[in-house]
C-alpha positions as CSV (number, residue, x, y, z in Angstrom):
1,X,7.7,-85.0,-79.7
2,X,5.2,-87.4,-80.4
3,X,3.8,-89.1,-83.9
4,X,0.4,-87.2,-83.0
5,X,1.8,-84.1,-81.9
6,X,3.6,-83.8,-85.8
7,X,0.6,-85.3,-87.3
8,X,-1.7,-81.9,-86.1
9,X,-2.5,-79.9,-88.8
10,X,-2.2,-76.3,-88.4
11,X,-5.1,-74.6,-86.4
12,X,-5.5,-77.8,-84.3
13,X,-5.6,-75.7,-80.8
14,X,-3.4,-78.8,-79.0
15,X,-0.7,-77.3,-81.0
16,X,-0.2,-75.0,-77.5
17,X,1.3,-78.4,-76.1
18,X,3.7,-78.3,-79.3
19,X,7.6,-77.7,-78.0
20,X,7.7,-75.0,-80.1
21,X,4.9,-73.1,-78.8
22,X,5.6,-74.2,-75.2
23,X,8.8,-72.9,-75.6
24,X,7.9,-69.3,-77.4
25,X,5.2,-68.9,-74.3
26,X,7.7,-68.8,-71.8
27,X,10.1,-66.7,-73.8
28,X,10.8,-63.0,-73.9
29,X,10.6,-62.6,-77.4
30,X,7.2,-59.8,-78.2
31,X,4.4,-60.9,-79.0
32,X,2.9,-59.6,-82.1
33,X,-0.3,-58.4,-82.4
34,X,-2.1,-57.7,-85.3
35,X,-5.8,-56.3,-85.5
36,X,-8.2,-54.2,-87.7
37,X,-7.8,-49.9,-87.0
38,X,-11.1,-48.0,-86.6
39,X,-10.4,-46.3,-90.4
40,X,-10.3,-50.2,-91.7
41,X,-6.5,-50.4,-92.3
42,X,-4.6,-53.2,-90.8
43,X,-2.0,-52.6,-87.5
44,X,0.6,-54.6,-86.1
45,X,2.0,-53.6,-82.2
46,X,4.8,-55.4,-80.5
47,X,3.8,-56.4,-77.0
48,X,5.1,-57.9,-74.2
49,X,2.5,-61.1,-73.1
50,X,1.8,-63.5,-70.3
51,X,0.2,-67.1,-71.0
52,X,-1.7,-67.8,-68.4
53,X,-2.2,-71.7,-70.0
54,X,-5.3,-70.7,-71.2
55,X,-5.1,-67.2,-72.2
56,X,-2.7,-65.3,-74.0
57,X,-2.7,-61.7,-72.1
58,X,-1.2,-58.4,-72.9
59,X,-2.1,-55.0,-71.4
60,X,-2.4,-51.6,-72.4
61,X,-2.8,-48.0,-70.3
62,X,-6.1,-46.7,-70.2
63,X,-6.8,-44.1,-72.9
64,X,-5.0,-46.3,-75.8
65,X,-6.9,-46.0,-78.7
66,X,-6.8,-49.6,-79.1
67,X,-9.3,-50.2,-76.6
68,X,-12.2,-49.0,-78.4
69,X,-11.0,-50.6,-81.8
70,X,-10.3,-54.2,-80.4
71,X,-14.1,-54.3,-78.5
72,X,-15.2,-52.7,-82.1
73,X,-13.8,-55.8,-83.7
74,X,-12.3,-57.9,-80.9
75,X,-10.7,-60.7,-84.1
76,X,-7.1,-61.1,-83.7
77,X,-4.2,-62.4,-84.8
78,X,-0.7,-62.8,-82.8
79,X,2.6,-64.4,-83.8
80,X,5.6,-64.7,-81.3
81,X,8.6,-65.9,-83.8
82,X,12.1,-66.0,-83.2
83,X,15.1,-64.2,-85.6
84,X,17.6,-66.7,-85.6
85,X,18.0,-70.0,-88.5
86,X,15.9,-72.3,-88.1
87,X,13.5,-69.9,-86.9
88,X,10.3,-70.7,-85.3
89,X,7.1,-69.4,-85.1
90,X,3.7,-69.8,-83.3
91,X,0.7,-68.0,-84.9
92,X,-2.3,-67.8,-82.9
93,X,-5.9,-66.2,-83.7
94,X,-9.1,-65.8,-81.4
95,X,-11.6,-62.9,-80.4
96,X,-9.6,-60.4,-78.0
97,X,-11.7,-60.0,-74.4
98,X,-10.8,-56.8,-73.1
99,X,-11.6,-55.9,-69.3
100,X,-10.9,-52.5,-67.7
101,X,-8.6,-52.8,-64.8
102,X,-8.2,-50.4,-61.8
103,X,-4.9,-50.3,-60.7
104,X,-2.0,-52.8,-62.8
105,X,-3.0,-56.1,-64.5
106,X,-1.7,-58.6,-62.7
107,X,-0.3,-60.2,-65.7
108,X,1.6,-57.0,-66.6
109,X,3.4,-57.3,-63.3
110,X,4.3,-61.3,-64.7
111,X,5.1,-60.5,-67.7
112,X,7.7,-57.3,-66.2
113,X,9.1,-60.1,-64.4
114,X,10.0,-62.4,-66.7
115,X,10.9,-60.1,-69.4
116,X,13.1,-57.9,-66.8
117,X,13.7,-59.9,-64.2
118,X,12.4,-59.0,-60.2
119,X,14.1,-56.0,-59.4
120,X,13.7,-54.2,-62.9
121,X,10.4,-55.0,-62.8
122,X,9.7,-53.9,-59.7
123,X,11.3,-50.5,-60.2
124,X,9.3,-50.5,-63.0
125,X,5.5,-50.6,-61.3
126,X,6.4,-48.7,-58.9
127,X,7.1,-46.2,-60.9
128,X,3.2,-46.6,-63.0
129,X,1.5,-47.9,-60.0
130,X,0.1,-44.8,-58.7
131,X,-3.3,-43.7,-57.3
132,X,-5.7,-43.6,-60.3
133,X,-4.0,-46.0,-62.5
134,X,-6.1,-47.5,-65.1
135,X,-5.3,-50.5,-67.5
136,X,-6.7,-52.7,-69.9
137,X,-6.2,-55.9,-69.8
138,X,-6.1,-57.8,-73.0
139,X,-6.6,-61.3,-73.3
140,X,-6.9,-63.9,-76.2
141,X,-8.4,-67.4,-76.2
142,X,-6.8,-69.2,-79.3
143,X,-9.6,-70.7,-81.2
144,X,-6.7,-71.2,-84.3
145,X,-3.1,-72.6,-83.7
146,X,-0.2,-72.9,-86.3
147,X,3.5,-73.9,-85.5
148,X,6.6,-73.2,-87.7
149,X,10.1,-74.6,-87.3
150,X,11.2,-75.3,-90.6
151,X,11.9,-78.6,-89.6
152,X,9.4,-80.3,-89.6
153,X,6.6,-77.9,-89.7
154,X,6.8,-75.6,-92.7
155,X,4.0,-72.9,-94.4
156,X,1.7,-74.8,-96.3
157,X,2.2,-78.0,-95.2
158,X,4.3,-81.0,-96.3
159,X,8.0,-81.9,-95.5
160,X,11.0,-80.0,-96.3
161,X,11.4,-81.4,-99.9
162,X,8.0,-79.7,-100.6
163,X,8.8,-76.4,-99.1
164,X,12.2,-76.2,-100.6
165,X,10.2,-77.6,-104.2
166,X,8.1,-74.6,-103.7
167,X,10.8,-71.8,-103.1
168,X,12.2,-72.8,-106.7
């Protein structure tokens, strides 16, 4: 990793190009994402994702309520993180797009694939790709990147003196 790439402060959107984050794009952990419910309280739904390298894209069936909500208020925020020590994290926010879809987003069917492999995944739209399906597909533009490894990128900024200096 470069001098530049540790130097970016979080939100910097060239954080994408961050090992990190290149490496949680093209995992199978869920993504998270997290948006505003029509009663005002705040959600949080586990999705599976596929980054286009420009868009972060999830989809839904047709009928979800979270359809009307996101257009309502389309700002988002998604984190895709990993369990184990060190763990790592990329947090992304942006305005969600969301495009009604006749048949299976195509980045559904990507996603299937990498999460389940080829022949699980295609078990698996065949089974919802039927006449009348309906999706939504969901997709994010990050206008605000942030990368955790606690490593060298920690909450808050600074180096791992600071961050341990904090937790005491």
């Amino acid at each position: 990793m470069t001098e530049t790439m540790k130097a970016l402060p979080q939100g910097d959107v060239r954080l994408l190009e961050h090992p990190v984050a290149e490496h949680l794009l093209a995992s199978t952990e869920l993504a998270r994402l997290a948006y505003v419910a029509g009663d005002g309280t705040p959600r949080v739904m586990p999705m599976l994702f596929h980054w286009t390298g420009e868009e972060l894209v999830m989809s839904t069936f047709a009928g979800a309520r979270k359809i009307a909500t996101l257009r309502a208020r389309p700002d988002v925020a998604i984190t895709i993180d990993t369990a184990g020590a060190p763990p790592e994290v990329l947090l992304i926010r942006g305005r969600m797009t969301v495009t009604d879809v006749e048949g299976v987003v195509p980045e559904y069917a990507s996603a299937q694939r990498r999460y389940y492999g080829d022949e699980a995944a295609a078990a698996g739209l065949a089974q919802v790709d039927q006449p009348g399906l309906r999706m939504a597909r969901l997709a994010v533009r990050p206008s605000w990147v942030g990368v955790l490894d606690f490593q060298a990128r920690f909450p808050g900024g600074g180096g791992a003196e600071d961050f341990e200096r904090r937790g005491r």
